[in-house]
LOTOR-585484 format. One line per field, with one value per atom (N, C-alpha, C): residue number from 1; y negated, z, x. Coordinates in Angstrom, 2 decimals. Example, Ala and Ser with C-alpha at 12.3 -4.5 7.8 and 13.67 -1.06 7.14 Angstrom:
2
k <- c(1,1,1,2,2,2)
north <- c(5.69,4.50,3.30,2.25,1.06,-0.03)
up <- c(7.80,7.80,7.80,7.08,7.14,7.87)
east <- c(13.19,12.30,13.20,12.85,13.67,12.90)
END
This chain:
231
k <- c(1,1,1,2,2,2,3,3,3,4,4,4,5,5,5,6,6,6,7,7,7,8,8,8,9,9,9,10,10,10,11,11,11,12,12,12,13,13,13,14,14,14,15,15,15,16,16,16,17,17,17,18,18,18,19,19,19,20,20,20,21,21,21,22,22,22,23,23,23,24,24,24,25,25,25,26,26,26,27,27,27,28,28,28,29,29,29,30,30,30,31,31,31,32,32,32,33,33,33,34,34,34,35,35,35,36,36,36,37,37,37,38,38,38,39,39,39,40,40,40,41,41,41,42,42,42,43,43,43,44,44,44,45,45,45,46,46,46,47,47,47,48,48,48,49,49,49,50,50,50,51,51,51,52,52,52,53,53,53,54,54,54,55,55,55,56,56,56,57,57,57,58,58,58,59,59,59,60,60,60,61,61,61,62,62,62,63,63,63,64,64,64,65,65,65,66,66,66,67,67,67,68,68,68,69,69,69,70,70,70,71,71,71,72,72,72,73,73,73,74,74,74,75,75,75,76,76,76,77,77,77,78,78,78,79,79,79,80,80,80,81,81,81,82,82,82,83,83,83,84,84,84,85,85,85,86,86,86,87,87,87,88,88,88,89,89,89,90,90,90,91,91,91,92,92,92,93,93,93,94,94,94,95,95,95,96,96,96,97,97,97,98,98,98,99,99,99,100,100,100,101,101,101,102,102,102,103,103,103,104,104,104,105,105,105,106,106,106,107,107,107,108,108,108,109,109,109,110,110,110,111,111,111,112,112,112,113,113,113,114,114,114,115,115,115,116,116,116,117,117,117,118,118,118,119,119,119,120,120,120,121,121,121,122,122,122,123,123,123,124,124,124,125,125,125,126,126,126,127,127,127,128,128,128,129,129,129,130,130,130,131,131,131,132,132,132,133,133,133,134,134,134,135,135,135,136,136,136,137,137,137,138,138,138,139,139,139,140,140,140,141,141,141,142,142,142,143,143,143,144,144,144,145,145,145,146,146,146,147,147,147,148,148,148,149,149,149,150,150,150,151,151,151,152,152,152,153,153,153,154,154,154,155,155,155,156,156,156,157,157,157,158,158,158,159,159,159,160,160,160,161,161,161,162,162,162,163,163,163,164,164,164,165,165,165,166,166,166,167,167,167,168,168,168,169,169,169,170,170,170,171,171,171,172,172,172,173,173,173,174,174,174,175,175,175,176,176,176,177,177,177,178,178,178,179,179,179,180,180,180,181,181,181,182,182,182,183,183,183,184,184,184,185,185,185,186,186,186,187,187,187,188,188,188,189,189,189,190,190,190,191,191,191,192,192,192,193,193,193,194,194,194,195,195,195,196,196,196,197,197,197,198,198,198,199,199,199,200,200,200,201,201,201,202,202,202,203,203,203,204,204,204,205,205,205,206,206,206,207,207,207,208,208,208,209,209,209,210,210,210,211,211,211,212,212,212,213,213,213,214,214,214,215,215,215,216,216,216,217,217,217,218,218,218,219,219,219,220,220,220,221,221,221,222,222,222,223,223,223,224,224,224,225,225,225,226,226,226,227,227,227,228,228,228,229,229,229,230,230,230,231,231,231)
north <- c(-85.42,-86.33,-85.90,-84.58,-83.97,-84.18,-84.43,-84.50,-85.61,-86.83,-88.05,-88.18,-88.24,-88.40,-87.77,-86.54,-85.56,-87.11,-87.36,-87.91,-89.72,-89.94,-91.21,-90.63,-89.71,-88.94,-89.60,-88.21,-88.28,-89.82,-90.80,-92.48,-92.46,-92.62,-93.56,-93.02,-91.06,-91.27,-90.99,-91.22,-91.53,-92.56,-92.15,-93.18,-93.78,-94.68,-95.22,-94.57,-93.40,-92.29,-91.61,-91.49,-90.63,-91.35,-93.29,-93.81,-94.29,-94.06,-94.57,-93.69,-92.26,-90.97,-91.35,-91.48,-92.02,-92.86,-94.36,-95.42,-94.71,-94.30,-93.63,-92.80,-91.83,-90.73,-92.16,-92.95,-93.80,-94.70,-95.20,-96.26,-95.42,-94.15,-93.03,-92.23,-92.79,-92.54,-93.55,-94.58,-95.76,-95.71,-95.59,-95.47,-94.99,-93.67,-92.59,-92.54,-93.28,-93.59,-94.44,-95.61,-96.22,-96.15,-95.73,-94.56,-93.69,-92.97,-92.05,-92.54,-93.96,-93.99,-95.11,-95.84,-96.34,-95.68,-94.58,-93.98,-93.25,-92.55,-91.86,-92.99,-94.14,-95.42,-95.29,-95.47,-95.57,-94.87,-93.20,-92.25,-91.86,-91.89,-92.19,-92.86,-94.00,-95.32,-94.82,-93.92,-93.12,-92.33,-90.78,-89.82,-90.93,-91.29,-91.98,-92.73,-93.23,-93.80,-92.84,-92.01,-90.78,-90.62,-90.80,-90.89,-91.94,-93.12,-93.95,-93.39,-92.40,-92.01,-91.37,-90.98,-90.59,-91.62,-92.94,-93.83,-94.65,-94.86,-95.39,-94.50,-93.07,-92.67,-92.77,-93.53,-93.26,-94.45,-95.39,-97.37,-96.89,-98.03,-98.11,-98.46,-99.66,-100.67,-100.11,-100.59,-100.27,-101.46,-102.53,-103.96,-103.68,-103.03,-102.37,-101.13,-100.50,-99.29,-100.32,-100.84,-101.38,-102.12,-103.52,-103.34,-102.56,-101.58,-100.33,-99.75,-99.37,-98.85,-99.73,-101.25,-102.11,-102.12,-102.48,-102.21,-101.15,-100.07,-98.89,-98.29,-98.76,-98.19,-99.61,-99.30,-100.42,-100.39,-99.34,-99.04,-99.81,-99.56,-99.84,-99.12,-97.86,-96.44,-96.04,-96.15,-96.06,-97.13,-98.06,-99.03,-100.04,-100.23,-100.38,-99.92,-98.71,-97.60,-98.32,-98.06,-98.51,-100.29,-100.60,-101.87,-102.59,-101.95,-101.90,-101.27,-99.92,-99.33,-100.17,-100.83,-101.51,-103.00,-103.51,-104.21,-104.20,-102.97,-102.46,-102.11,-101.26,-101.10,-102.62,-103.85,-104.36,-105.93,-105.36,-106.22,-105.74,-107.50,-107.91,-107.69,-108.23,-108.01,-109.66,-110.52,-111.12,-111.64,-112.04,-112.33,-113.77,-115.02,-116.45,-116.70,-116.12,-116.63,-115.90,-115.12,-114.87,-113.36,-112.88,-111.57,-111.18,-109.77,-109.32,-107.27,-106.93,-105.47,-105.09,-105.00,-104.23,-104.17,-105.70,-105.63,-104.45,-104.79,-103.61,-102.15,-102.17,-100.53,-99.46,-98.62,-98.01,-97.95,-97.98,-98.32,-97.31,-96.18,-94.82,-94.81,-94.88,-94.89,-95.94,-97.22,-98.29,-97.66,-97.50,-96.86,-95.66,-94.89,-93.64,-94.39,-95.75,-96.23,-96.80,-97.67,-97.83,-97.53,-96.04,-95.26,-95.11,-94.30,-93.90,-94.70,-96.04,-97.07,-96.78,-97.31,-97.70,-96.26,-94.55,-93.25,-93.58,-94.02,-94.43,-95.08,-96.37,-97.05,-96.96,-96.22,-95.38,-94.44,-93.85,-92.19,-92.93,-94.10,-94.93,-95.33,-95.68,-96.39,-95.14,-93.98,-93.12,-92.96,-92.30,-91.88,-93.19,-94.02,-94.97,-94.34,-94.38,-94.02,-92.44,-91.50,-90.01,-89.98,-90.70,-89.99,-90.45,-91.48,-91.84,-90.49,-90.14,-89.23,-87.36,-87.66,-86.41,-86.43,-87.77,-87.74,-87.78,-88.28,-88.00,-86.81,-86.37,-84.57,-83.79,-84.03,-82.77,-83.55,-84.88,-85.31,-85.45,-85.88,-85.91,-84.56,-83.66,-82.48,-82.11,-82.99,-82.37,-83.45,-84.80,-86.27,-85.67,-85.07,-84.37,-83.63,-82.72,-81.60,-82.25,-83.46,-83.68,-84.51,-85.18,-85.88,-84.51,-83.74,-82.65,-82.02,-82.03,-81.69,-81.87,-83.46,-84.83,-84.56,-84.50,-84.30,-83.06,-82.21,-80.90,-80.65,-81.82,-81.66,-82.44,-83.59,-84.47,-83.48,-83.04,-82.68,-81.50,-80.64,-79.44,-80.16,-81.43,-81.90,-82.85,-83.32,-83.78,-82.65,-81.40,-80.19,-79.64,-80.04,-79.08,-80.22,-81.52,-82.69,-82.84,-81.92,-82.16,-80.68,-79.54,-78.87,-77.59,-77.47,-76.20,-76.22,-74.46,-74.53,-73.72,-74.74,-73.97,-74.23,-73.04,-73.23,-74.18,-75.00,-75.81,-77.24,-77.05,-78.42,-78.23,-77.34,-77.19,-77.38,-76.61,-76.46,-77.47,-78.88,-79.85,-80.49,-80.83,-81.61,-81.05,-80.01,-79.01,-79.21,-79.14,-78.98,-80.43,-81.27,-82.87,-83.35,-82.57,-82.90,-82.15,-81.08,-80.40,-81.23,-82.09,-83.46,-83.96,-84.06,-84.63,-83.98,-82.61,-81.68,-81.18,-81.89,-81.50,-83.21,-84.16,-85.52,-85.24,-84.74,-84.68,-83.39,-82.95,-82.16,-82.65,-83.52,-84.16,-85.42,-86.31,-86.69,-86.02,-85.26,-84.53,-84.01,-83.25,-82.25,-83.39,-84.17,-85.54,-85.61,-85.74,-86.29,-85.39,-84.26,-82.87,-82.58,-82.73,-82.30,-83.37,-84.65,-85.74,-85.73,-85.44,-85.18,-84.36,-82.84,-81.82,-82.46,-82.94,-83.68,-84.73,-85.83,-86.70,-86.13,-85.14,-84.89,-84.26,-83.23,-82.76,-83.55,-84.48,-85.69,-86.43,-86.51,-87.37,-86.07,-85.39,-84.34,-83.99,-83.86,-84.08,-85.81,-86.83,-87.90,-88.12,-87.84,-87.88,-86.88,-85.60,-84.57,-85.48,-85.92,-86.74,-87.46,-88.57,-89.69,-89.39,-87.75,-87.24,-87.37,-86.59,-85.92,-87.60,-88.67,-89.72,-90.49,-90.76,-91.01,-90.32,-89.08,-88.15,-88.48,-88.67,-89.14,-90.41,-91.20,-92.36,-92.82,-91.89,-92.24,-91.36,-90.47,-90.31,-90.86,-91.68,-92.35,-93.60,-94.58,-95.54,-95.56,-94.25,-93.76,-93.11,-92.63,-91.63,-91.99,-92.48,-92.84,-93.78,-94.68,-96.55,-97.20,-98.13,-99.26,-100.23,-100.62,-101.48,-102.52,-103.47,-104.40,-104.33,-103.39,-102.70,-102.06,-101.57,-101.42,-101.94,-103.33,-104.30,-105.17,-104.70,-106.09,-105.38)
up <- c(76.61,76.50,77.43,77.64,78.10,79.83,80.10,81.85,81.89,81.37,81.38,81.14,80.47,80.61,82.13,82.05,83.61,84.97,84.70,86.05,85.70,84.83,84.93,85.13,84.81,85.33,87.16,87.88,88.88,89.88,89.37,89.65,89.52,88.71,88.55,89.41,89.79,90.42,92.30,92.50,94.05,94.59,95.75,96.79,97.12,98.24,98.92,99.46,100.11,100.76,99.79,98.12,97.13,96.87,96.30,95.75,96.82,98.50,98.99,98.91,98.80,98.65,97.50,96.05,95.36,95.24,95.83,95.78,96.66,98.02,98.98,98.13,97.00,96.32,95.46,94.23,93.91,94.79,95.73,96.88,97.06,97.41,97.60,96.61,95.41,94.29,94.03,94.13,93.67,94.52,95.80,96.89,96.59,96.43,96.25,95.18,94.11,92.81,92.97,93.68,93.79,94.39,95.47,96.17,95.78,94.86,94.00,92.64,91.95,91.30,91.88,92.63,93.38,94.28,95.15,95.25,94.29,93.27,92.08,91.92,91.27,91.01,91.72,93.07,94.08,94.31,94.51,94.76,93.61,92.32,91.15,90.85,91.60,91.79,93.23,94.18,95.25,95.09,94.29,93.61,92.27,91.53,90.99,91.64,92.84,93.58,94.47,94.74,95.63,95.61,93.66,93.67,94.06,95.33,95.43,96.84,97.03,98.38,97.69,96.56,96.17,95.56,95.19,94.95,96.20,97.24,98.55,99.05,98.64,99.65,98.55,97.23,96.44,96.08,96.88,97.21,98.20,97.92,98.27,99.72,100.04,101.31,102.07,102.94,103.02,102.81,102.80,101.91,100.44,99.79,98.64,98.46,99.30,99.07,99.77,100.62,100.72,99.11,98.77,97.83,96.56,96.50,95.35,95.69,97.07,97.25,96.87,97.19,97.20,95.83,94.74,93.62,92.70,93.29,93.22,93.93,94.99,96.13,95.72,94.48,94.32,95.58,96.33,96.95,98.95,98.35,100.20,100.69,100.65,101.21,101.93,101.42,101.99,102.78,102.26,102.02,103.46,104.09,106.01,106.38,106.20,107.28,107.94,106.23,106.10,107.07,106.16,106.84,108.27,108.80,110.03,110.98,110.70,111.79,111.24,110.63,110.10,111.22,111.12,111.96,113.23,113.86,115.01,115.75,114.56,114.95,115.31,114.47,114.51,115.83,116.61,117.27,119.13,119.06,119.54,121.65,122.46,123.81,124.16,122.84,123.03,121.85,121.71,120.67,120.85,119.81,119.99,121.07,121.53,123.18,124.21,124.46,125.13,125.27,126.42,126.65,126.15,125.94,125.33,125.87,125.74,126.43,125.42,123.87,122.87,122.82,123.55,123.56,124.70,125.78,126.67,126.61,125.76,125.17,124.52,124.88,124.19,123.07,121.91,120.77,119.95,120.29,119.75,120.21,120.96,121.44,120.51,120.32,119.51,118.36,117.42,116.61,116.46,117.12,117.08,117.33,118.17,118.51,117.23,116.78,114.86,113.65,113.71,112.98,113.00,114.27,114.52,114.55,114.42,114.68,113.22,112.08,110.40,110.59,110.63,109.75,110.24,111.39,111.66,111.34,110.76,109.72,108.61,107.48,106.44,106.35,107.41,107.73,108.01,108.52,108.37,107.44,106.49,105.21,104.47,103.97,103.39,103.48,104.53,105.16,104.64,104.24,104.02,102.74,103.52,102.03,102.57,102.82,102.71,103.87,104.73,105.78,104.65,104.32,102.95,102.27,101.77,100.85,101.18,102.37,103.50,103.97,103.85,104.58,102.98,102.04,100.91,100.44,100.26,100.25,100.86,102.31,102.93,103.14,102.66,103.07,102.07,100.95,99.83,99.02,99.30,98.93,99.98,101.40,102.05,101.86,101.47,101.19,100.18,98.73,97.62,98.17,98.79,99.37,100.04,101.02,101.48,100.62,99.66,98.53,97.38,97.30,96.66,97.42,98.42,99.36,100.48,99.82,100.16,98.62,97.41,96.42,96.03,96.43,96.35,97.39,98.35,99.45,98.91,98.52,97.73,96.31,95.79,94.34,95.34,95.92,96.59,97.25,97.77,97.88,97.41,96.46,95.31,94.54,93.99,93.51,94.65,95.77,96.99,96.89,96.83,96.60,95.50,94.42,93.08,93.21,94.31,94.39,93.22,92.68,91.38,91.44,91.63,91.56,90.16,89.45,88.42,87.88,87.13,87.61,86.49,85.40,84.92,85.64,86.59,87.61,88.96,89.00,90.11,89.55,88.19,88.10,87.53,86.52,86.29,87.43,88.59,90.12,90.34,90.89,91.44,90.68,89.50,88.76,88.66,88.37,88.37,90.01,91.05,92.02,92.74,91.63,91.98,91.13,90.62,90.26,91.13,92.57,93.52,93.96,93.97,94.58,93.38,92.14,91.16,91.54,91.54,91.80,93.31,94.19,95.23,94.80,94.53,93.72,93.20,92.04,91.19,92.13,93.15,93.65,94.78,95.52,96.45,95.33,94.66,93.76,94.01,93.25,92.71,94.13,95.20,96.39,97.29,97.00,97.62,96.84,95.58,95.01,95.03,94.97,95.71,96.86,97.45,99.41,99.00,98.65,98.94,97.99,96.88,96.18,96.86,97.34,98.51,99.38,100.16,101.64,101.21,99.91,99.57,98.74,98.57,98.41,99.25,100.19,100.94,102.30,102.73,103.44,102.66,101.40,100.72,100.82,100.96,101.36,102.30,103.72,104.93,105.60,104.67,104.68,104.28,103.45,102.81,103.64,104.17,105.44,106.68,106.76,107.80,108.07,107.18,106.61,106.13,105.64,105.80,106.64,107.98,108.88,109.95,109.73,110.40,109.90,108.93,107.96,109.05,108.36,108.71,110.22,111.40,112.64,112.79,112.16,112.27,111.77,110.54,109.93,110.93,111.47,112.08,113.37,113.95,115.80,115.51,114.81,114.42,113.68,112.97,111.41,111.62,110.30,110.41,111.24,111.71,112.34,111.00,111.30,110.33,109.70,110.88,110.61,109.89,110.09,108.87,107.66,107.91,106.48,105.57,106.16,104.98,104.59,104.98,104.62,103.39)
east <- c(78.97,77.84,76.71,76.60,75.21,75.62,77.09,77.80,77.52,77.64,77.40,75.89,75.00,73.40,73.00,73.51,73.30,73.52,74.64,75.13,74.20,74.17,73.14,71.86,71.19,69.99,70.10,71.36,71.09,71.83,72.34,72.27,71.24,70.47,69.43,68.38,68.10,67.39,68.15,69.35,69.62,69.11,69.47,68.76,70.48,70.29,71.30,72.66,72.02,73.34,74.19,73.83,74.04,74.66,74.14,75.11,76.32,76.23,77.19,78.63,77.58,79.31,79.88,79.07,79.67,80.67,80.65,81.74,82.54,82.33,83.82,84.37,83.74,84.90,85.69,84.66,85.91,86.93,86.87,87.45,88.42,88.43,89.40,90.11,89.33,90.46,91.05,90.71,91.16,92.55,92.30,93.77,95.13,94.02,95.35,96.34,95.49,96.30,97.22,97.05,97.74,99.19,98.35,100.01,100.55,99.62,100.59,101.56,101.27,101.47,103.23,102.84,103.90,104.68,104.17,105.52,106.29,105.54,106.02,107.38,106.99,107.91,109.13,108.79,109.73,110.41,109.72,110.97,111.67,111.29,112.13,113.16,113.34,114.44,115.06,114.54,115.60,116.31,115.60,116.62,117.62,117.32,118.41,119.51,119.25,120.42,120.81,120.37,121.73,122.95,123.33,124.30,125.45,125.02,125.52,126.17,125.94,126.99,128.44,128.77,129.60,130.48,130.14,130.07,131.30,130.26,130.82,132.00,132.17,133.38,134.36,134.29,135.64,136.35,135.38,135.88,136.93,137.83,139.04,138.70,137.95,137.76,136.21,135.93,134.06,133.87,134.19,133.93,133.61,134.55,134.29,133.34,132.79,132.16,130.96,130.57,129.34,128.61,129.33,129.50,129.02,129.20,129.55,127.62,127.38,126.43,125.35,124.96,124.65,123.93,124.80,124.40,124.03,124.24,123.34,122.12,121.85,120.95,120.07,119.19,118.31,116.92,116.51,115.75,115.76,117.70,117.50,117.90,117.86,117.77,118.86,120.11,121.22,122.48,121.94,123.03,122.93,121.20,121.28,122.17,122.84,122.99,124.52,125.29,125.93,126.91,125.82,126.10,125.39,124.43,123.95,125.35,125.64,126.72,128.01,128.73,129.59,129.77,128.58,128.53,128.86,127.94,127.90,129.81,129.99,131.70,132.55,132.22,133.17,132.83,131.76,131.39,132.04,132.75,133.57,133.19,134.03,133.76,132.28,132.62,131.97,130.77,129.76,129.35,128.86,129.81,129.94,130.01,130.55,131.13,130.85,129.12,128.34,128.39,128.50,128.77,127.36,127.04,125.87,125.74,124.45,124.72,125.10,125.21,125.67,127.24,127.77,129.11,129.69,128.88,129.25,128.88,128.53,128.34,129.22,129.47,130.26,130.12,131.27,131.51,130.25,131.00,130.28,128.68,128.11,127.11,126.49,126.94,126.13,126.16,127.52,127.08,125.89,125.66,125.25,123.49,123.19,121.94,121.61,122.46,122.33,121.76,122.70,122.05,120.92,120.73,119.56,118.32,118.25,117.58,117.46,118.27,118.18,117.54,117.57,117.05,115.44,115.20,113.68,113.27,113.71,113.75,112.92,113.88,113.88,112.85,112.48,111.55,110.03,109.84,109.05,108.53,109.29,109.19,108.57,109.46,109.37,107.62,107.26,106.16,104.98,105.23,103.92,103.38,101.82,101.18,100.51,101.51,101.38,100.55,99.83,98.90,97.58,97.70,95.92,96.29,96.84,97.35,96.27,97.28,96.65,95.21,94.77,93.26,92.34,92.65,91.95,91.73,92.93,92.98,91.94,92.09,91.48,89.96,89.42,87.92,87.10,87.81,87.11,86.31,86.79,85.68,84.69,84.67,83.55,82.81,83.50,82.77,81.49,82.44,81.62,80.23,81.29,79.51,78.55,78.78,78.04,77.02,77.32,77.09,75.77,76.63,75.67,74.53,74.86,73.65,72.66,72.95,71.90,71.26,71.91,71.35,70.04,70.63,69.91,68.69,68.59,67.81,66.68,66.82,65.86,65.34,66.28,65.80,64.39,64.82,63.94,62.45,63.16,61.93,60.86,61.06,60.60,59.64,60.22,60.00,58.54,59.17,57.42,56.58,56.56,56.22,54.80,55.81,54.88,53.84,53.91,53.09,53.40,54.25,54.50,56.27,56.28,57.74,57.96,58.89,59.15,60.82,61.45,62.99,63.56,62.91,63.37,63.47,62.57,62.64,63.53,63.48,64.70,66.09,66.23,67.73,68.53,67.78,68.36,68.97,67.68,68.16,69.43,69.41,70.29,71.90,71.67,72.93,73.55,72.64,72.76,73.87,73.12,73.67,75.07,74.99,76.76,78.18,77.27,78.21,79.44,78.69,79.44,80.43,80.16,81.28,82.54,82.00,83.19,83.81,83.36,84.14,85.17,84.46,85.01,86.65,86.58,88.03,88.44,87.87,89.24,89.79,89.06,89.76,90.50,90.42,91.04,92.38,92.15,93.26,94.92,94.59,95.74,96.48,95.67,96.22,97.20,96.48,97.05,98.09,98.09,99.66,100.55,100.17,100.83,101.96,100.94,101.72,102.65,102.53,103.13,104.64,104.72,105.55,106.45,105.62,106.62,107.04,106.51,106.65,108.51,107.98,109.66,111.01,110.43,111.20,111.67,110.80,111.44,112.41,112.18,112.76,114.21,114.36,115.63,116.42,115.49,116.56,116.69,116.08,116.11,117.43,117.33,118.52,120.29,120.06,121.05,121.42,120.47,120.24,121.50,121.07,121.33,123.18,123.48,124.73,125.44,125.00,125.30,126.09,125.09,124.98,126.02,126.00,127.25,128.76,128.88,129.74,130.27,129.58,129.71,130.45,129.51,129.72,131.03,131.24,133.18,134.08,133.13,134.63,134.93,133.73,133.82,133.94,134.36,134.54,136.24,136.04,137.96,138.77,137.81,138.82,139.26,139.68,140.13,138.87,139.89,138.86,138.38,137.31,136.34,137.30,138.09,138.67,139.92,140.44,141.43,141.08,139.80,139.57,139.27,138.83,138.40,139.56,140.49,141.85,142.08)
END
């Protein structure tokens, strides 16, 4: 009760710059939550579908293992790759008639441009969110300080103002205005353990991605051809 009277104390008596750090720490919590709370969502529904690569290599067909992944890979995540290089393998000298540079490409090579096209893709995707993430983190506690000591500058001068220094008038201001630099942490804190959380989440499905993708471009360069495998 006495943190709350404190911090309407020092609202009511800021000026403009006090209340503007103010709304940027909320605007910047408001963000980060959001991204934290939706990727939380999201990469929750990614580690649960991982298991859809084990899934795909125990289908009989890749008609059937696309398929298979499909309805497990509620995210997306895996199941491009799949069917992006699938494509890629089974495309012809011509496409509807019309010669094309992908047709003249080496098989392997398209595949291999594919892939690599869908993991950037994916690594794209992944990555949304985590640079707000990163810039809340590391700004919002200097947002705070700077916030506290716009505060503490007014309170000091207010205090030479009134001509008597005495430390019950200094130390309410003062303390009133280290307000900002505890807001500026709790929003920074959330964001910073955030990141460090996705960043290793997603570096484990990108790993996966990887080893996927390798997979893949041998089964569809060495292995059966596409068009036999789906009969």
């Amino acid at each position: 009760m006495e943190q709350t009277v404190g911090f309407a104390h020092y609202w009511a008596q800021g000026d403009a710059v006090s209340h503007a750090v103010a709304y940027a720490l909320l605007l910047m919590s408001i963000a980060s939550w959001y991204y934290i709370l939706a990727k939380t969502w999201s990469s929750w529904r990614i580690r649960r579908s991982s298991n859809a690569l084990d899934g795909f290599w125990k289908a009989p067909t890749l008609t059937d293992a696309i398929a298979v992944m499909q309805h497990i890979d509620s995210e997306e995540i895996y199941t491009p790759l799949a069917q992006r290089s699938s494509e890629a393998a089974s495309i012809t000298s011509k496409q509807h008639g019309i010669p094309s540079l992908n047709a003249a490409t080496d098989p392997g090579e398209l595949i291999t441009r594919t892939l690599r096209r869908e993991i950037n893709r994916v690594s794209a995707r992944l990555e949304r969110g985590l640079t707000l993430l990163a810039s809340v983190g590391s700004t919002a506690p200097f947002v705070g300080l700077f916030g506290t000591v716009w505060g503490i500058y007014h309170a000091l001068a207010a205090v030479s103002a009134s001509g008597t220094v005495q430390i019950d008038k200094v130390a309410g201001p003062v303390g009133e205005a280290l307000i900002m630099t505890a807001l500026g942490l709790v929003v920074a804190i959330p964001a910073v353990l955030a990141y460090n959380a996705f960043t290793r989440i997603n570096r484990l499905t990108l790993a996966e991605l990887d080893g996927f993708a390798h997979d893949l471009h041998a089964y569809l360069t060495t292995g059966e051809r596409v068009g036999k495998g789906q009969s």
